[in-house]
N, C-alpha and C positions, 0 to 999 in steps of 0.2 A: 418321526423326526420332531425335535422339541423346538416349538413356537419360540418366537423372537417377542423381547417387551415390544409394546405394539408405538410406545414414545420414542425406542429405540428405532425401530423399522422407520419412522417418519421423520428421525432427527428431531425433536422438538422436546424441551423439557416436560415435568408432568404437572407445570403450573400454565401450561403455553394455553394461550385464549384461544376462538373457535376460529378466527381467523389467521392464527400464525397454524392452526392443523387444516387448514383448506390450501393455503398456502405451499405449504411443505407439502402434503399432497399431492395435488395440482401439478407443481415441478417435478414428483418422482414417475405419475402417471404419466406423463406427456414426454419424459423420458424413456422409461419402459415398454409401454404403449404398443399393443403386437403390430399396428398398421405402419410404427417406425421401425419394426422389429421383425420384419417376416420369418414365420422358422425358428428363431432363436426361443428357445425352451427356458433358458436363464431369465432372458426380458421377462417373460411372460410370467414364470413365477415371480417373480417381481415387483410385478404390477399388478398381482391376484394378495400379494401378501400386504402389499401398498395397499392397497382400496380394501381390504379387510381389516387396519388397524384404522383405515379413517373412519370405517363405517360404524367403528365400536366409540371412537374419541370423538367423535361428531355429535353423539348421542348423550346428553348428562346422565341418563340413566345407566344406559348401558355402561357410559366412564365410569360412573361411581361405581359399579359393582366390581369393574375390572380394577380400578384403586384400590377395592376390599380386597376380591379372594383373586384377583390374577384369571387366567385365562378359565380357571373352572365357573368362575365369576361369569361367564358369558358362554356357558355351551350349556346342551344340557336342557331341561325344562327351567336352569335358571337364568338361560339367555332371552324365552320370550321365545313367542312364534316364531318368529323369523330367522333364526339360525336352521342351518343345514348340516350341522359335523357331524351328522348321522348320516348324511347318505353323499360320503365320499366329499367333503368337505366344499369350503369357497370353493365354487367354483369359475372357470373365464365368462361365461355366461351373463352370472353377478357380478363381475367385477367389472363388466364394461355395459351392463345396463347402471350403474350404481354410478359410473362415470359419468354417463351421459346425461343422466339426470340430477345433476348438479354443471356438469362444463357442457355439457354438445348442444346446448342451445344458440351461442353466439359465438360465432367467429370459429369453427367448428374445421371449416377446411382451410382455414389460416394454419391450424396445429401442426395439419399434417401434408402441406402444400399443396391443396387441391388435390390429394389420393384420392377421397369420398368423392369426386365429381368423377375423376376420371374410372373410377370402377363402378361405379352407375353406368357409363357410357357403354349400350351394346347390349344392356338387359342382365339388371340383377333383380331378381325376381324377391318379393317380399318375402320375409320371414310366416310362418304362420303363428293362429294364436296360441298362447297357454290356455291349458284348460284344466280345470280346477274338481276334484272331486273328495267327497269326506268319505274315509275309511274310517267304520265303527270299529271299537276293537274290545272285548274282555280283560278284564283285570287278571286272569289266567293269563292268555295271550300277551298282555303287555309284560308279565314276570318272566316268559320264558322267550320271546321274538317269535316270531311268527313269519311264514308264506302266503301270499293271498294271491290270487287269482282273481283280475278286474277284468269284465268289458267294457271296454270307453267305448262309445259314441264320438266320430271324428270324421274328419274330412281325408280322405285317403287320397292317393294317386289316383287318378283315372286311368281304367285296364286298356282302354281302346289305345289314345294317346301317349301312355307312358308319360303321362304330369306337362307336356309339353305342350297342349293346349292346341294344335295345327294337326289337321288332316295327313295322312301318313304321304309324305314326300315334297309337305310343305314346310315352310321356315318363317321363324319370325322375321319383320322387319322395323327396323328403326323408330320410332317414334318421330314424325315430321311437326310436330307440335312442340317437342321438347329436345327436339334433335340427340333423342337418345340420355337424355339425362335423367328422365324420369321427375325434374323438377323445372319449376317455371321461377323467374326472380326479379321483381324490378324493384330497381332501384327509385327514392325519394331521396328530398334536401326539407333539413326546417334548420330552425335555429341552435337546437343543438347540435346540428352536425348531418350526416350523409348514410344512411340506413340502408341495408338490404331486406326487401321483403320476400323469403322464400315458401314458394307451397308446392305443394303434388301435382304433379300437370293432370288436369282431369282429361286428357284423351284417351293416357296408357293407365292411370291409376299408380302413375311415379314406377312401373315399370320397364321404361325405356321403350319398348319394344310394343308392337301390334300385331295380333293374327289375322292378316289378309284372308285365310283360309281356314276359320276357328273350327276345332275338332265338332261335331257335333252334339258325342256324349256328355261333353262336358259343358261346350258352348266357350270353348276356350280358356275355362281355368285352369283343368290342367287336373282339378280334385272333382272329387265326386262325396255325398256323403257317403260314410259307411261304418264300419267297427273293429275292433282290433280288444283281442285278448291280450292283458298285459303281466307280466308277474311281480311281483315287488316282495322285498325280504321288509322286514319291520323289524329291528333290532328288541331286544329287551330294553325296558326301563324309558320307552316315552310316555309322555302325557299328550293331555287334549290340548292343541292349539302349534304341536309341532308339526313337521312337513317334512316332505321328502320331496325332493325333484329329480324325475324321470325325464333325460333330455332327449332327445324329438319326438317323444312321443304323444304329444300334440298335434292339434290340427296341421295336414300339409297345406305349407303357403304356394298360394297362386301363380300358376306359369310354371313349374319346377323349384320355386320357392323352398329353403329349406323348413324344415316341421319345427312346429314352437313345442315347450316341454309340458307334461304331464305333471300337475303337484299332489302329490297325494298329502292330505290335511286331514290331521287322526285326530279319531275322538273318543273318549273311553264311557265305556258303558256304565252305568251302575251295578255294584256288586252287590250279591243278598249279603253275604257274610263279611265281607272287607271295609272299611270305609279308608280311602287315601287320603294319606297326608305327607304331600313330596314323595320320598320314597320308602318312607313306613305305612302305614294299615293296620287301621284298628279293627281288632275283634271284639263284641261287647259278649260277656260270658255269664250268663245269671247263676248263680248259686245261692243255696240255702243261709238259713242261718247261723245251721250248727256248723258249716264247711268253713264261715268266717270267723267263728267262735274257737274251734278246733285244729283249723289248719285242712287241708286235704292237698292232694296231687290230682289233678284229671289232667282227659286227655283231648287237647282241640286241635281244631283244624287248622293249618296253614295252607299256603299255595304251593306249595309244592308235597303236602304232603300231611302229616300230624305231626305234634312234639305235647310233651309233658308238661303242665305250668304248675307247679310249689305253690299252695298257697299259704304264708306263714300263719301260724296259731294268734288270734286275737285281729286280724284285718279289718280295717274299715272297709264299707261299702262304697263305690264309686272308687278304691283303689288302681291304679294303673299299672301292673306289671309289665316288663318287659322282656321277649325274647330276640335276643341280639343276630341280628344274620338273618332274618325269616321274612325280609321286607322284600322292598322291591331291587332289582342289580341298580345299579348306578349308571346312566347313559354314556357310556364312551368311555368308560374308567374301572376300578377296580372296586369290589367292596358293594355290599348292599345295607339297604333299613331293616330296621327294625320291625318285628309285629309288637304292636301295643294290645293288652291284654286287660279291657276295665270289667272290675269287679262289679255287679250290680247283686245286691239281696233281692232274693226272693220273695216277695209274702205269700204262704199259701190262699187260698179262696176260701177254702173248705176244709175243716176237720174233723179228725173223729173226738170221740168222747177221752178218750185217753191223753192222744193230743191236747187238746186243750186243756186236762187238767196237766201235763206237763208244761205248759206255758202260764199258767197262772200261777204252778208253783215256782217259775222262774220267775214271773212279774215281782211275787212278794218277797224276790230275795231280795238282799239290800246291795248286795255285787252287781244286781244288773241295772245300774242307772245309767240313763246315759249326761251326760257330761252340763255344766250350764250352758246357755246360749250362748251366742257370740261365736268369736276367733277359734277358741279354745275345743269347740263343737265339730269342729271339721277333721280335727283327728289327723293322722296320719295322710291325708293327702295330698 
């Protein structure tokens, strides 16, 4: 489906200041918003597509690239780590952490009339953490996508309790410290005005809920350490510093807590033969003197395979050809790079007796000088 301009999704011209795009924001989120929106599929895309053009126009960086080339302008290894249209795009996940940490600090259950209190109440068990791991990958690997197979190290359900934290035919009860909200709040006055101080009630840990009866094995959290095989596809054509998010497969959160997600953060190895650049790859190819003198054809290596490189009669050294199509694919789009092909002369070490009298007869010809200094010296490159 083709992406909406992202000035167009927030109403906002593409001269509008950082404050008239927090603005317009702000009122689409808080209208679309899944916690006003239960169920409703339309909201929610909505509001994933809202907080994805604020998150790109928020940004000067990010804007200016998306004012150059448009949406390719921001995917891709040329949106920067933090893009995900690799692995199943914005997700609701981002969109309502990305919220929150710009609006849910103040006035938070005003937006949505006290719903955040009243579903706290009776025990909502904490989310668990993200957990963060680097996937090495080969310049092979990254040309063609790749499957990998991870062991995380994680916090699992505990087998005894089934994640519930209570002794089997026991039940959580209410938190009497926080009568089930999981938060404690007092209120203050100064001179600017009338303040609420809210924080975690340390009885239940902002759980709501207590194990009068805590399982043993786990001692009431509900997880256990443990490990989890995971599989992840890697698309063709990323680079070092993108990510992929795997959702719950993170630590599970405490009490039956739902599981925070798995990022997988790729990094590419060094290639003997390749060197990257975007989505081309240089090969550096030594050849003789007579091969730049005369011209030749050889045959090198690519990543997927060999091709043929022309080399024209009379080349400079340090020349760069190129072969169109041999690079890297393109992430999320159509169309790959280039290999780049630098010509380097060879000097031999060592020669025989014939050799060098054929190079001195060449020294003394008057054709082989090479050019004056300067501009002019650098020839053809």
């Amino acid at each position: 489906m083709t992406k909406r301009d992202y000035y167009e999704v927030l109403g906002v011209s593409r001269d509008a200041s950082l404050d008239d795009i927090k603005k317009a924001y702000r009122k689409l989120a808080l209208q679309h918003h899944p916690d006003r929106n239960p169920g409703n599929k339309d909201a929610e895309e909505r509001f994933k597509e809202a907080t994805e053009a604020y998150e790109v126009l928020r940004d000067g960086e990010k804007r200016g690239r998306y004012n150059q080339f448009g949406h390719s302008g921001v995917s891709g290894p040329a949106g920067g780590g933090g893009f995900e249209g690799f692995s199943g795009g914005f997700d609701l996940s981002d969109a309502l952490r990305a919220f929150m940490r710009d609006f849910g600090g103040f006035g938070f259950d005003d937006f949505f009339g006290g719903e955040r209190q009243s579903r706290r109440r009776g025990g909502t068990a904490a989310r668990g953490n993200d957990l963060q791991i680097h996937l090495r990958l080969s310049l092979r690997e990254i040309a063609t996508g790749t499957t990998k197979k991870i062991k995380v190290s994680r916090m699992t359900p505990c087998a005894r309790c089934k994640g519930k934290g209570v002794k089997d035919g026991s039940s959580r009860q209410d938190c009497s410290t926080c009568r089930g909200t999981g938060e404690l709040r007092q209120m203050s006055r100064s001179i600017f005005g009338q303040f609420v101080n809210i924080q975690t009630c340390p009885a239940c840990g902002g759980d709501g809920t207590i194990a009068t009866d805590p399982c043993p094995s786990c001692r009431g959290e509900g997880r256990t350490e443990g490990s989890k095989s995971v599989e992840v596809k890697i698309p063709a054509g990323v680079a070092t510093g993108n990510y992929i998010r795997l959702e719950g497969q993170g630590d599970q959160g405490p009490r039956g807590g739902p599981a925070g997600d798995l990022i997988i953060i790729i990094e590419e190895a060094e290639d003997e033969l390749f060197e990257r650049h975007g989505y081309d790859v240089l090969y550096d190819l030594p050849v003789s003197f007579s091969q730049l003198a005369l011209g030749a054809r050889i045959e090198i290596p690519t990543l997927d395979g060999t091709a043929a490189v022309k080399i024209p009669p009379g080349t400079q050294s340090h020349k760069i050809l190129r072969l169109k199509g041999k690079g890297l694919p393109h992430l999320n789009a159509y169309g790959k790079g280039d290999q780049l092909v630098r010509l380097t002369a060879y000097t031999p070490q060592s020669l025989s007796k014939e050799e060098r009298e054929t190079f001195e007869r060449l020294e003394r010809s008057t054709r082989d000088k090479p050019p004056a200094a300067g501009r002019s010296a650098r020839g053809d490159r």
